[in-house]
C-alpha positions in Angstrom: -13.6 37.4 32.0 -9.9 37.8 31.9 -8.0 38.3 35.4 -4.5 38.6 36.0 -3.5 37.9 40.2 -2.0 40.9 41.7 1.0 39.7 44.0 0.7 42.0 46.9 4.3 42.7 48.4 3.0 42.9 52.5 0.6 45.6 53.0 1.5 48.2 50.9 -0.5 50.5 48.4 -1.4 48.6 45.5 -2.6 49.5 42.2 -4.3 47.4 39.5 -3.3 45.7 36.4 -5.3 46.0 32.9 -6.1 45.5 29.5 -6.3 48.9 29.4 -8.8 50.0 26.6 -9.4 46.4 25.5 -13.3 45.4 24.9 -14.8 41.6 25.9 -17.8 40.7 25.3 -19.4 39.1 29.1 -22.4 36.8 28.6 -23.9 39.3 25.8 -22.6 43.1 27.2 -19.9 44.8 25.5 -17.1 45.5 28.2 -14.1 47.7 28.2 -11.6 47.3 31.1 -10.0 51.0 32.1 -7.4 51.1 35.0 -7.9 53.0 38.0 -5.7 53.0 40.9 -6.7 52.0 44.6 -5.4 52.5 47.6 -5.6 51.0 51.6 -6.1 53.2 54.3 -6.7 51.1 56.8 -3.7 48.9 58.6 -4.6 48.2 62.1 -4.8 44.4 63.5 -8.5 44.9 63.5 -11.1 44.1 60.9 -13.6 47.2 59.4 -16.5 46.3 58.5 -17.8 48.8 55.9 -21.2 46.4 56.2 -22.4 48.4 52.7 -23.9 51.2 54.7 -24.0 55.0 53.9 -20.5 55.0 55.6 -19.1 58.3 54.0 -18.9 61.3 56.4 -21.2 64.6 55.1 -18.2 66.0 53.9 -16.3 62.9 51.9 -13.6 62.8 54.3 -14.2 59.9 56.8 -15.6 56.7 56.4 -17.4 54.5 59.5 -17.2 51.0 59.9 -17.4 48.7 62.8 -15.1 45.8 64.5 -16.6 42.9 64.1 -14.8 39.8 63.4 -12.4 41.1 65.5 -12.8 39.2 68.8 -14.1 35.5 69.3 -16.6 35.4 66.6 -18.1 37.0 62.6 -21.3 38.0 65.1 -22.0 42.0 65.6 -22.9 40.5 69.5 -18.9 40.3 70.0 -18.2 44.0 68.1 -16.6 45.9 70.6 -16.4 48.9 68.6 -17.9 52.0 66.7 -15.1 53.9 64.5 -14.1 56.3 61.7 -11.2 56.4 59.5 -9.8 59.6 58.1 -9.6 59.0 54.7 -6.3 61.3 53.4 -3.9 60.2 57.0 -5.3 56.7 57.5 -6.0 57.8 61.2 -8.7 56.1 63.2 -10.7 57.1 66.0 -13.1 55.1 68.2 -16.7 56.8 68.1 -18.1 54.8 70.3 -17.4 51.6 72.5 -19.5 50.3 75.9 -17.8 50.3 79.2 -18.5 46.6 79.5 -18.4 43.8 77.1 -19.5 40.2 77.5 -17.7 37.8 74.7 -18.5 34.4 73.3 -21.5 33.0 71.8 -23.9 34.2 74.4 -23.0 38.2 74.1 -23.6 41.4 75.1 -24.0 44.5 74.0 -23.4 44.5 70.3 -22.6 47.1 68.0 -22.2 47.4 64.5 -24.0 47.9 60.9 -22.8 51.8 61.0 -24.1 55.0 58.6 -23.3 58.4 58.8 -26.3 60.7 59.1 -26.1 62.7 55.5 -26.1 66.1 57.1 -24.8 66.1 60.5 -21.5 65.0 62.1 -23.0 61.7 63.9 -23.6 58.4 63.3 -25.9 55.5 63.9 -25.6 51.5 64.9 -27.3 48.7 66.1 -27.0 48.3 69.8 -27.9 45.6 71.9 -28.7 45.1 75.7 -25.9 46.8 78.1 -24.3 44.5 80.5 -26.3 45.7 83.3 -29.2 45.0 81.0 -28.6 41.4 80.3 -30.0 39.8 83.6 -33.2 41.4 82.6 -33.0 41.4 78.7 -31.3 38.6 77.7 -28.2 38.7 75.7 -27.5 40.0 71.9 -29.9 39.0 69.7 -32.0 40.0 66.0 -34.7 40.7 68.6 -32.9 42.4 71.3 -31.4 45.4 70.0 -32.5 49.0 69.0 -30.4 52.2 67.4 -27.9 54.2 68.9 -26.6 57.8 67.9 -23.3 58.7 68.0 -21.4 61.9 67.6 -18.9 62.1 64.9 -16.5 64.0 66.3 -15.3 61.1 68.6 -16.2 63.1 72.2 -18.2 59.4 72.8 -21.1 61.1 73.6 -24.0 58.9 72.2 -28.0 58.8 72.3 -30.8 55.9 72.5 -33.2 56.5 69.3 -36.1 54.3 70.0 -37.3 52.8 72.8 -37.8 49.1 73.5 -40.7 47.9 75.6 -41.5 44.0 76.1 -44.0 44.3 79.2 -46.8 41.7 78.5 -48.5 42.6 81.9 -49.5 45.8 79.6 -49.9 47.5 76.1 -46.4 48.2 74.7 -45.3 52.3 75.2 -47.2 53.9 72.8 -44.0 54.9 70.0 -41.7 52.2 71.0 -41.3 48.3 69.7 -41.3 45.1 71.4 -38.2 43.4 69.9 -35.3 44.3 67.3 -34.3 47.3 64.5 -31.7 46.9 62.2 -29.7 48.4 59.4 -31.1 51.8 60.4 -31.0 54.5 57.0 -31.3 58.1 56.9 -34.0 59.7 54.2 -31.6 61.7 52.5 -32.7 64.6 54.4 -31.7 63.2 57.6 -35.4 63.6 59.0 -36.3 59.7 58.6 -35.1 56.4 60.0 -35.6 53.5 58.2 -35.1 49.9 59.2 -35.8 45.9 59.3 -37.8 45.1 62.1 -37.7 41.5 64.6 -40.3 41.1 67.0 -40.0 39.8 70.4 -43.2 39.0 71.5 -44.9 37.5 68.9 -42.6 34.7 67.1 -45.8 34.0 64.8 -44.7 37.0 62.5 -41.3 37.0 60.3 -39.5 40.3 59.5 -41.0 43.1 58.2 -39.9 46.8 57.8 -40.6 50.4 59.8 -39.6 54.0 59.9 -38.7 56.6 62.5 -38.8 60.1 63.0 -39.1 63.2 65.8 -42.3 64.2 67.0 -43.5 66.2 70.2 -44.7 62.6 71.4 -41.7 60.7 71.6 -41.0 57.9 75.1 -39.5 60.2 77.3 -35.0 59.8 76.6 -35.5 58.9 73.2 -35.3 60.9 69.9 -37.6 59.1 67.8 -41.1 57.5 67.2 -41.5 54.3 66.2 -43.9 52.5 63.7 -44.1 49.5 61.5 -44.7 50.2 57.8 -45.9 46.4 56.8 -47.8 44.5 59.5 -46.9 41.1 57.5 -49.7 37.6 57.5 -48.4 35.5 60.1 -45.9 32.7 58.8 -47.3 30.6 56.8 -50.8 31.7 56.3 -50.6 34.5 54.1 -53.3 34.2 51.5 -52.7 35.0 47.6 -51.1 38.3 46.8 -50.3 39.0 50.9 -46.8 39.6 52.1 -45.8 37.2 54.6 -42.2 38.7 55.0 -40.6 42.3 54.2 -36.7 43.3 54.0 -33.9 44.5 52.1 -35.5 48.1 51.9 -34.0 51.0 51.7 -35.1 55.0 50.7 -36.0 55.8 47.0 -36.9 59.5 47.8 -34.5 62.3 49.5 -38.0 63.1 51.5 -38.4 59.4 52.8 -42.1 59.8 51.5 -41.2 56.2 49.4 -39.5 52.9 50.5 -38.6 50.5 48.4 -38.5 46.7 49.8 -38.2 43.0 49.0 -41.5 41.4 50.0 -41.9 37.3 50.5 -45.5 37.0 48.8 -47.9 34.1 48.2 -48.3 33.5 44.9 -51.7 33.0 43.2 -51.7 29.0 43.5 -51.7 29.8 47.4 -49.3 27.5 47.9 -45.8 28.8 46.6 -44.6 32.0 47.3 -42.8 34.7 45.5 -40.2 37.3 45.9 -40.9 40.7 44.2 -40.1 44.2 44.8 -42.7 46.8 46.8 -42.6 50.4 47.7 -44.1 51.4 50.3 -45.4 55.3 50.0 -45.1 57.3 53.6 -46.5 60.8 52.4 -45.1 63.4 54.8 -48.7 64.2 56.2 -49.0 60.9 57.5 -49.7 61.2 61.5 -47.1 58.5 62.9 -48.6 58.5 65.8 -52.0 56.8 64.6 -49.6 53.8 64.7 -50.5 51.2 67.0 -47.8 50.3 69.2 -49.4 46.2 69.7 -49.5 44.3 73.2 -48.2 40.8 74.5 -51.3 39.8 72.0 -51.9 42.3 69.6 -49.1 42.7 66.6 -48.1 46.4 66.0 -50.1 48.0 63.4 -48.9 51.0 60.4 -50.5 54.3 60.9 -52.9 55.7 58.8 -52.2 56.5 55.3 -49.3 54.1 54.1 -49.4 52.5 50.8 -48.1 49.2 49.5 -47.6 48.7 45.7 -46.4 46.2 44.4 -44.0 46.8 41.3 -42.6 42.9 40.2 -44.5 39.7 39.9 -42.6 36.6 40.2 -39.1 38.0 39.4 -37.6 36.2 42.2 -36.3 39.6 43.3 -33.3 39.5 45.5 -30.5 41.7 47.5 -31.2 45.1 49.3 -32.6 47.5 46.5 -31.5 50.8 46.4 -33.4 54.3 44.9 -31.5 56.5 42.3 -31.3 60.1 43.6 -34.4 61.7 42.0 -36.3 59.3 43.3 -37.9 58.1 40.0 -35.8 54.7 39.9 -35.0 51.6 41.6 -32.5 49.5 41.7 -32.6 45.1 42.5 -31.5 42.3 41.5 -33.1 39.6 39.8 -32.2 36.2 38.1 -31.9 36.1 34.2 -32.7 32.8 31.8 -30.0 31.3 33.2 -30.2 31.7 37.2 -27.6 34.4 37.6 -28.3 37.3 39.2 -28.4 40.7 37.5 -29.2 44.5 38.2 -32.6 45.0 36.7 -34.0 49.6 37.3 -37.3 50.1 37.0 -39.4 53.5 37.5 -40.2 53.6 41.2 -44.0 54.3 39.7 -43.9 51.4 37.7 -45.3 48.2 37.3 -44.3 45.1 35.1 -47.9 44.1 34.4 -48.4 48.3 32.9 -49.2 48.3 29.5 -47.0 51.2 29.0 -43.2 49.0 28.6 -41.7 51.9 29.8 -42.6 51.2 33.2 -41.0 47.5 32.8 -38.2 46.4 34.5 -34.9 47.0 32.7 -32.0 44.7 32.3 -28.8 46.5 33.2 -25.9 43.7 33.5 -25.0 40.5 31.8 -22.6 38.9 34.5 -21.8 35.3 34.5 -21.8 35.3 37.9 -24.2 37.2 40.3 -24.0 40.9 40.8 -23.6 42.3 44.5 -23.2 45.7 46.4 -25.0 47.7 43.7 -25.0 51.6 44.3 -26.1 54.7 42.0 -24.1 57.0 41.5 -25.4 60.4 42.7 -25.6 61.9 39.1 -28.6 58.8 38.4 -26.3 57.9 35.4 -24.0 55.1 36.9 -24.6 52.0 39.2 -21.5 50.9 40.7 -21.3 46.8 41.5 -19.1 44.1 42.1 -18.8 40.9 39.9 -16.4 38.3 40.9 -14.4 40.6 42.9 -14.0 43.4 40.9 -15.5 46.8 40.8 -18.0 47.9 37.7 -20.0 50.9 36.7 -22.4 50.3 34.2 -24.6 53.3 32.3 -28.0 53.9 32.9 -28.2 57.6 31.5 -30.0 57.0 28.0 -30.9 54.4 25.6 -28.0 54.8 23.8 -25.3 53.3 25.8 -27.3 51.7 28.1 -25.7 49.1 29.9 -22.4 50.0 28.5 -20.1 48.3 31.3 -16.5 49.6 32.7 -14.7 46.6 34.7 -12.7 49.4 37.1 -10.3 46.2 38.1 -9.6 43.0 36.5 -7.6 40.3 39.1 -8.2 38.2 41.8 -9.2 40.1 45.0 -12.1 39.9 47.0 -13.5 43.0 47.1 -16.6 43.6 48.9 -19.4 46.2 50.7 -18.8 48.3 48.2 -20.0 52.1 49.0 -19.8 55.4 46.8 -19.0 58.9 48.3 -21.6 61.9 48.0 -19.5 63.5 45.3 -19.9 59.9 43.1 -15.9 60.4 42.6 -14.8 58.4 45.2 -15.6 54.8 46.2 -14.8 52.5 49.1 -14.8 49.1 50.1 -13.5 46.2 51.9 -10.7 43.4 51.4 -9.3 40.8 53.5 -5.1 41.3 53.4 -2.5 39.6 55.6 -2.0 42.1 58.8 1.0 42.0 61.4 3.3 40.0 62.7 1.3 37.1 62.3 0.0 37.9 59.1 -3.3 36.6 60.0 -6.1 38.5 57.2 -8.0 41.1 58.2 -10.7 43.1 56.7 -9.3 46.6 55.6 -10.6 49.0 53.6 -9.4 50.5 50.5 -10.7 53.4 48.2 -10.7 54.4 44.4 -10.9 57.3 42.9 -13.1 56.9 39.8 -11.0 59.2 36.9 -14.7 60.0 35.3 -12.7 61.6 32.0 -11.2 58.0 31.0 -14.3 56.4 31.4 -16.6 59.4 29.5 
């Protein structure tokens, strides 16, 4: 690939230099770099941490991110805050922030790994234990914290989701967990929560994956009911074909009735153990609360009705995989012949052992280095990426052009968590640039706005 570096006079605007028009061939896809201008919105002495979330605002106008990085350590246990930046003015507002904040490598509470819910003007984080918490919970940690609401509007007023219940003198509160939630995602609907799950009670299990939603029998101060959606083997002795660990899930439906996942299997041998992509089927019938909540014994247990299938086998699947629009794709990452990893789609019904090829995984990209932050654009057409820095869209519309590639930038930055607005015209994501006095880097984010008619 050919780069040219930028030089970058302080923090101003800055736009991108091109071959404009000029085709390359990258490790066996055609190319054809096409200029498109970017521009920082963010300035403050503060890092913003995009996290590659669903971090646009309903409406296209705001973007959320979170602080850390900011203040003694890279850890989301020192983030101090919850914000939004207006995406026309540059103007940030603090959504949320706690009253009290312990710092350094033991602390408390924690907040980060923000989304915008896709309908309403609020948002949702990780949250650990408030300060007044600590003496009985412990300090931040993957299996100390649980998902927090807040309104979008910056009024800091805020909501507990689920609850969190670690008595082992009795069962756990039936609709509540015993350790940790993570990376919580709205169904595209904004009725489901889904997330990566740590448990505190029972180290024996690794992390697996759950869902949320509202129901009439919800722990009293909460707004949702918890279950698991994989109760994984216990580490290490998972027999052949059963998944020891889940993660890197995320919704393939706009119903949240499928979710598609990275599972750690054990291969047929029994001894090794492979990485392959599941979905796990949630019709909306299913009774959530036929879940079993688990005890300082018992592991928590799905409810009744939840499907696993299994779609890869032996792919060495990789990265958080993400569902096009319709819901009859998926997008992951796997290595090709030569270990690099590449944006493979296959139909979210599919299978790579059907005997109809159409349900095979497809190859998309021919990097030389590994693809990273892959997102579809909304018309199921496009997946945005990065490779080596720079933003790509490559075609998935028909057989045609598929896997036609558009480098949108060609230099040396590091861009990264890259995320695409709901109209598919915008994009945003992060790059360290020297901020202040001191010029010391900090993460700020920049957006692009894709000119769709150069690149059709």
């Amino acid at each position: 690939m050919l780069k040219k570096t930028l030089a970058i006079p302080g923090i101003l605007i800055m736009a991108s230099v091109f071959l404009s028009g000029c085709d390359q061939s990258d490790s066996g896809n055609k190319t054809t770099y096409i200029p498109m201008s970017e521009k920082q919105i963010t300035f403050t002495e503060k890092n913003h941490a995009l996290d590659n979330n669903d971090n646009f605002s309903p409406d296209d106008k705001f973007l959320c991110y979170d602080t850390r990085g900011t203040v003694f350590n890279e850890d989301i246990g020192n983030c101090e805050t919850i914000e939004k930046v207006n995406i026309t003015s540059g103007k940030e507002t603090v959504l949320y922030k706690p009253k009290e904040i312990i710092h350094g490598e033991k602390a408390a509470p924690g907040v980060g790994a923000v989304s915008y819910h896709p309908i309403k003007n609020k948002v949702i984080f990780i949250h650990g234990p408030w300060v007044n918490e600590v003496k009985e919970r412990g300090y931040y940690g993957k299996p100390n914290r649980t998902g927090v609401t807040a309104q979008g509007d910056g009024s800091g007023e805020w909501h507990r989701v689920e609850m969190r219940d670690i008595a082992t003198d009795c069962p756990t509160t039936t609709g509540a967990h015993r350790g940790g939630t993570h990376r919580h995602e709205y169904s595209r609907n904004g009725v489901r929560i889904g997330f990566t799950y740590d448990d505190f009670l029972n180290h024996d299990y690794d992390r697996t994956i759950g869902y949320m939603e509202p129901n009439k029998n919800v722990p009293e101060g909460y707004t949702h009911y918890f279950a698991l959606l994989v109760k994984p083997a216990k580490k290490g002795e998972a027999k052949p074909g059963e998944i020891e660990k889940a993660q890197s899930d995320s919704w393939v439906d706009y119903e949240g009735t499928k979710r598609a996942f990275i599972g750690k299997v054990r291969a047929e041998n029994g001894v090794d153990y492979e990485n392959d992509l599941f979905v796990a089927e949630i019709p909306e019938s299913v009774d959530i609360t036929t879940a079993f909540s688990g005890n300082n014994k018992e592991y928590p247990v799905p409810p009744k009705g939840i499907k696993i299938h299994r779609l890869t086998h032996n792919m060495e699947a990789d990265g958080i995989v993400r569902g096009s629009f319709n819901g009859k794709y998926i997008a992951f990452y796997a290595p090709d012949k030569n270990g690099v990893n590449q944006i493979f789609i296959i139909p979210s019904d599919g299978n790579d052992k059907d005997q109809d090829v159409k349900k095979h995984p497809r190859q998309v990209t021919n990097f030389r280095s590994n693809a990273s932050y892959l997102r579809w654009h909304p018309s199921d057409k496009w997946i945005f990426s990065i490779n080596d820095g720079n933003i790509i869209v490559s075609y998935v519309g028909d057989d045609k052009n598929f896997g036609k590639t558009y480098f949108l930038t060609n230099d040396s930055l590091d861009r990264d968590q890259l995320v695409v607005s709901h109209s598919g015209d915008v994009v945003a994501y992060g790059i360290k640039m020297p901020t202040g006095k001191g010029k010391k880097e900090f993460k700020q984010i920049f957006v692009m706005n894709v000119d769709w008619s150069k690149i059709k």
